[in-house]
C-alpha positions in Angstrom: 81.5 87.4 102.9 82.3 85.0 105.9 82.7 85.6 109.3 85.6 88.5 110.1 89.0 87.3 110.1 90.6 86.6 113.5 93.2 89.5 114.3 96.2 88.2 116.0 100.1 88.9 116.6 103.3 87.3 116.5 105.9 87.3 119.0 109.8 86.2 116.8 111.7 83.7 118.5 114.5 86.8 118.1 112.1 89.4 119.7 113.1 90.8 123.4 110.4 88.8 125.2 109.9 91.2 128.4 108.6 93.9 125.6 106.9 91.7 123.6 105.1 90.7 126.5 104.2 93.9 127.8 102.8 94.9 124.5 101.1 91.8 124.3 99.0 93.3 127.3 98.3 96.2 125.1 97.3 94.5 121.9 94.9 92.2 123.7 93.5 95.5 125.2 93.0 97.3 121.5 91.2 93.7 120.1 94.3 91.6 119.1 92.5 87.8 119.7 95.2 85.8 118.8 99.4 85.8 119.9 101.2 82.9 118.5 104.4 82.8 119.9 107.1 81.1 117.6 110.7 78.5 118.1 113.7 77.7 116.6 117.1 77.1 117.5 116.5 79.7 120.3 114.6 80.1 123.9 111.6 77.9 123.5 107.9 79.0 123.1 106.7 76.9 125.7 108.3 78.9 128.9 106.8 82.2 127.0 103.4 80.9 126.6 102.7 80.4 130.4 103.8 83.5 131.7 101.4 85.2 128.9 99.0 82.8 130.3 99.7 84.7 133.5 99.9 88.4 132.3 96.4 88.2 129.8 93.5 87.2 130.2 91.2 87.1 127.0 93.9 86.3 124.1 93.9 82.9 122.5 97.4 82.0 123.3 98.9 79.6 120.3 102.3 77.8 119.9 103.9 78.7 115.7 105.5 76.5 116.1 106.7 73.7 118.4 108.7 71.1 116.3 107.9 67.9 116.6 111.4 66.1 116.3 112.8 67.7 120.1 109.5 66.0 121.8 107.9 63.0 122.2 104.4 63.1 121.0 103.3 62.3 124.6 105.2 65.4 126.0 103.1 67.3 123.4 100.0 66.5 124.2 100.8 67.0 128.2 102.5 70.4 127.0 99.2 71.4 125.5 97.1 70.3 128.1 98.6 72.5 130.6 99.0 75.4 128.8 95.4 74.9 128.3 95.2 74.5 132.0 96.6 77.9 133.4 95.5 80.0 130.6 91.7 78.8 131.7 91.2 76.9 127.5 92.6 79.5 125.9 95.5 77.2 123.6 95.8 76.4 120.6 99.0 73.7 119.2 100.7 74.7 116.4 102.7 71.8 115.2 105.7 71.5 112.5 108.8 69.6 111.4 111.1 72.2 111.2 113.7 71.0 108.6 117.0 68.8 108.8 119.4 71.4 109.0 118.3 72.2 112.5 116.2 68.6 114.0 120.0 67.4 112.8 122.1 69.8 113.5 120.9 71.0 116.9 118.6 68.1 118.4 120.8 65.1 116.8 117.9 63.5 115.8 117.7 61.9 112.6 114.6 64.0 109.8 112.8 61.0 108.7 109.4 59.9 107.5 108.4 64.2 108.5 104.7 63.3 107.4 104.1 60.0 109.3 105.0 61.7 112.5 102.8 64.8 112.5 100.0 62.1 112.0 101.1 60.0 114.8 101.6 62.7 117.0 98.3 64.1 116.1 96.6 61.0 116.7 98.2 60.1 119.8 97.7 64.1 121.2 93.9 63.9 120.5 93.7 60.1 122.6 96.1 62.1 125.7 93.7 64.8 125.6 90.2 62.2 126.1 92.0 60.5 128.6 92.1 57.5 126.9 95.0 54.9 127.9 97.6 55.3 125.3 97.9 52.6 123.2 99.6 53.6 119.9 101.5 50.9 117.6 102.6 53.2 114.3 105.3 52.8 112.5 107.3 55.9 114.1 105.8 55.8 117.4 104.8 53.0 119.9 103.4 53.4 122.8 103.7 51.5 125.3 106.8 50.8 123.7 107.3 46.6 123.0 108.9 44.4 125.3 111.6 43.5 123.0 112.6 47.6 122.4 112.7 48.0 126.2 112.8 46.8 130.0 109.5 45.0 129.3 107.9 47.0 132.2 105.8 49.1 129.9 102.2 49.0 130.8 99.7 51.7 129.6 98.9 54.8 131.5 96.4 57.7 130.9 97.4 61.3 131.8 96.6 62.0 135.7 94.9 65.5 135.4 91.8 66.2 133.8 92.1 68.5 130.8 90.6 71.6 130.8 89.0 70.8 127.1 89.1 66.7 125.6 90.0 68.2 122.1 92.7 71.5 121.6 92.6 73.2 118.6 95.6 71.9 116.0 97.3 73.4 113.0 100.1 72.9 111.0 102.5 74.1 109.7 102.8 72.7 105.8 104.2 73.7 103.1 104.6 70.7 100.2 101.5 69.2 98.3 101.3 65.9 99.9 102.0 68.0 103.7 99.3 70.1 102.7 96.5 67.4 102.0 97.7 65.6 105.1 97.0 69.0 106.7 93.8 69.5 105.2 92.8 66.3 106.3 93.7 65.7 110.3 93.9 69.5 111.6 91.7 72.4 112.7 94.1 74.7 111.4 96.9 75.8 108.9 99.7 77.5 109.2 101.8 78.2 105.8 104.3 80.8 105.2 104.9 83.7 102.6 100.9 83.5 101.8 100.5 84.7 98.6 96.7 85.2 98.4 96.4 86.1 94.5 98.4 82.6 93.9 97.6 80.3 96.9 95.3 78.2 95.0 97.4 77.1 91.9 100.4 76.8 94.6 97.8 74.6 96.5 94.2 73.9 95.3 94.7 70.4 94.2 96.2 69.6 97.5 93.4 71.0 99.7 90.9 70.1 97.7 92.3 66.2 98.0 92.8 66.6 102.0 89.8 68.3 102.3 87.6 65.1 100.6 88.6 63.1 103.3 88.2 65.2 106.1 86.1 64.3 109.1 83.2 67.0 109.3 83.5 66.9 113.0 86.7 69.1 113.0 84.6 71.8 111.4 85.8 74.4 108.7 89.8 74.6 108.3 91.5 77.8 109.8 93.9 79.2 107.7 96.6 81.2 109.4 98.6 83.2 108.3 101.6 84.9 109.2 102.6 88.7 107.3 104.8 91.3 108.4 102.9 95.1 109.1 103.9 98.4 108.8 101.3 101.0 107.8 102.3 104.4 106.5 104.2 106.6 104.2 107.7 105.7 102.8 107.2 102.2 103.7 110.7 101.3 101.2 112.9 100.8 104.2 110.4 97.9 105.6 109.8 96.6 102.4 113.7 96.3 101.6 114.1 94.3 105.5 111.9 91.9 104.3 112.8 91.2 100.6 115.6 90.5 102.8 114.2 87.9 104.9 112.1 86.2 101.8 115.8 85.7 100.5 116.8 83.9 102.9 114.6 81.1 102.7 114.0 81.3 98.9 117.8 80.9 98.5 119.6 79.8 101.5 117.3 77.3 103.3 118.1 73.9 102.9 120.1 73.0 99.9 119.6 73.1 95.8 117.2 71.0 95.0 116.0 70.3 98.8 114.6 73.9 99.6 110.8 74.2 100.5 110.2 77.9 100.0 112.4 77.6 96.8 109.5 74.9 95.2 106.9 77.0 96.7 108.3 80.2 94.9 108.3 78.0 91.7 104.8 77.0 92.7 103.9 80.5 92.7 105.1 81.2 89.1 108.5 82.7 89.7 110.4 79.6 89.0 113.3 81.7 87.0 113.7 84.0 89.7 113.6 81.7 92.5 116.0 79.8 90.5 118.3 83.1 90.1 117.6 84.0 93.9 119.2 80.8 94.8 122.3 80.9 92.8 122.8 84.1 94.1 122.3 83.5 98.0 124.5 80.0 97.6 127.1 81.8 95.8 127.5 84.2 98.8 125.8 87.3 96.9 123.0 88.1 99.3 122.2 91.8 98.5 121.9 90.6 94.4 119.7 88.1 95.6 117.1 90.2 97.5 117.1 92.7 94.6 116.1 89.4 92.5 113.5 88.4 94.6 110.4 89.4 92.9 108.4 92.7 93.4 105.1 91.3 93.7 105.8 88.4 96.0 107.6 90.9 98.6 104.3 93.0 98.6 101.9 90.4 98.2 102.9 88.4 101.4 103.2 91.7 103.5 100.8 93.9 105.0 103.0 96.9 104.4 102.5 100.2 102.4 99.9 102.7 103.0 96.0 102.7 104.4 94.9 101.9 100.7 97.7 99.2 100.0 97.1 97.8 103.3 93.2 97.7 102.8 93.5 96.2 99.4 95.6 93.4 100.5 93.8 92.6 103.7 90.9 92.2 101.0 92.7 89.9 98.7 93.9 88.2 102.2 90.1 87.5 102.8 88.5 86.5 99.5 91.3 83.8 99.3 89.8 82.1 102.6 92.1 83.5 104.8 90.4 83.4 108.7 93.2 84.1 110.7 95.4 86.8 110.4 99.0 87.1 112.5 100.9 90.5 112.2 104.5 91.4 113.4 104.2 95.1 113.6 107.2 96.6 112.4 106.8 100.6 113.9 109.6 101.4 115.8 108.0 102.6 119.3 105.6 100.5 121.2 103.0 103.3 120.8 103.4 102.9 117.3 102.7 99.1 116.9 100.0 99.5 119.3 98.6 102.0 117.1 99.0 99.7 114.1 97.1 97.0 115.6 94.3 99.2 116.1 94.6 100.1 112.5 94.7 97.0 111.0 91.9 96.3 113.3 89.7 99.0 111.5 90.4 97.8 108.1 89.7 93.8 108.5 86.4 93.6 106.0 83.4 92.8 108.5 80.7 90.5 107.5 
């Protein structure tokens, strides 16, 4: 076995912040090391990161994730830098495209060319961070923008402060083959949902493996992170039932027929007739069919839920597929309960 995976927590973009953030206190006491806090159409993560910056002290604080369509990939890289700043190095930049129903529908901005963005903005983070003048001429970004685009008073600048580290750790959020090679290939770390560890390599081995062959061995070993709701204990049904709900919703109601990222992962997986069924039920308005069709093993596989055994046995399977990071959204219903959770799950992570 490798080194012991990373134990960390989530905090929703729905969640009631002032709790969250008082637990947060507690899980960092009981050995969480990670919190990502997440963003949608909602409050942002950015405001919640910096007062956990102030209220903790040890936790790697990490954005999951901030979309890269609402800000310029300057304001990025001076976002990251000074949450890095007040939380003393302790940030990591969790980067996404979200999807065109929202970067559309609530930003106004147009969804294109989602791949040659995330490397732009990558690249031009990383040069921020080293202080380097930006000078970036891609074609979705150009900085300092061209004389005939603007005023022609653009000259290039390098950020004033002096960032706590010259390089802050990066993941992504990806989902597609050719988003996951990029992935594998410009980031420290990876962030893709509904992890199914028994089928994560047919649903992407190819495309690591391609992104992976062109990889710079100077960012190190990829971190995989990954997301799963926990609940650990006895009649666990009730959990189980919320969150074939949830998987639902994105297998059938994200994005359209035909254009729906979880749906293709699904089929990726080897459910393609029941994805397909869990879509023409959700789009047809039948949501309670179509989270009884959402298959059994892919609701348990992609969850940390069930009892000590269950839980143990998939936190296994979580490892042996390369899994290094490991974000939980305890589901108990008290905060003595979650905290007790994460001390749980905390005693079952496989050690070296």
């Amino acid at each position: 076995m490798g080194a012991k995976m990373r134990l960390g927590v989530t905090i929703d973009y729905s969640d009631d912040f002032a709790q969250a953030a008082t637990e947060t206190v507690e899980f960092e006491r009981v050995g969480a090391e990670v919190v990502g806090v997440s963003e949608a159409y909602s409050f942002d993560a950015v405001s919640r990161l910096g007062y956990l910056a102030a209220v903790t002290s040890t936790i790697t604080l990490a954005s999951s994730i901030l979309p890269i369509y609402s800000r310029t990939p300057t304001l990025i890289a001076m976002t990251a830098a000074g949450l890095d700043s007040v939380s003393k190095g302790r940030f990591e930049l969790g980067l996404g495209t979200s999807g065109a129903q929202v970067i559309e529908g609530f930003h106004g901005v147009p969804f294109t060319a989602p791949l040659g963005r995330i490397r732009e903005t990558v690249e031009i983070c990383r040069s921020v961070w080293r202080r380097e003048r930006v000078e970036h001429q891609g074609k979705n970004y150009r900085i300092p923008l061209p004389a005939d685009e603007g005023t022609g008073l653009a000259k290039s600048l390098q950020i004033i402060n002096e960032p706590v580290r010259p390089s802050i750790p990066i993941s992504i959020a990806a989902l597609t083959p050719r988003a996951v090679t990029q992935m594998a290939e410009i980031a420290d770390g990876w962030l893709p949902l509904f992890y199914h560890p028994d089928h994560a390599r047919a649903a992407w081995g190819d495309a690591l493996d391609a992104g992976l062959a062109k990889r710079d061995p100077g960012l190190g070993a990829l971190d995989t992170i990954v997301a799963v709701p926990l609940y650990i204990g006895d009649n666990a049904d009730r959990m189980l039932d919320a969150y074939r709900r949830r998987i639902a919703l994105y297998v059938g109601g994200m994005g359209a027929r035909g254009a729906n990222f979880y749906n293709d992962l699904a089929v990726r997986y080897g459910y393609a007739d029941e994805a397909a069924r869990v879509q023409e039920l959700y789009l047809a308005g039948e949501k309670d069919a179509a989270a009884e069709a959402v298959p059994e093993d892919l609701v348990r596989a992609t969850a940390l839920i069930g009892d000590e055994t269950q839980v143990r046995d998939r936190l296994a399977a979580l490892e042996a597929s390369g899994v290094t990071t490991l974000l939980v959204q305890p589901l108990a219903h008290s905060p003595a309960g979650r905290i007790a959770s994460i001390e749980a799950v905390r005693a079952l992570i496989p050690r070296d």
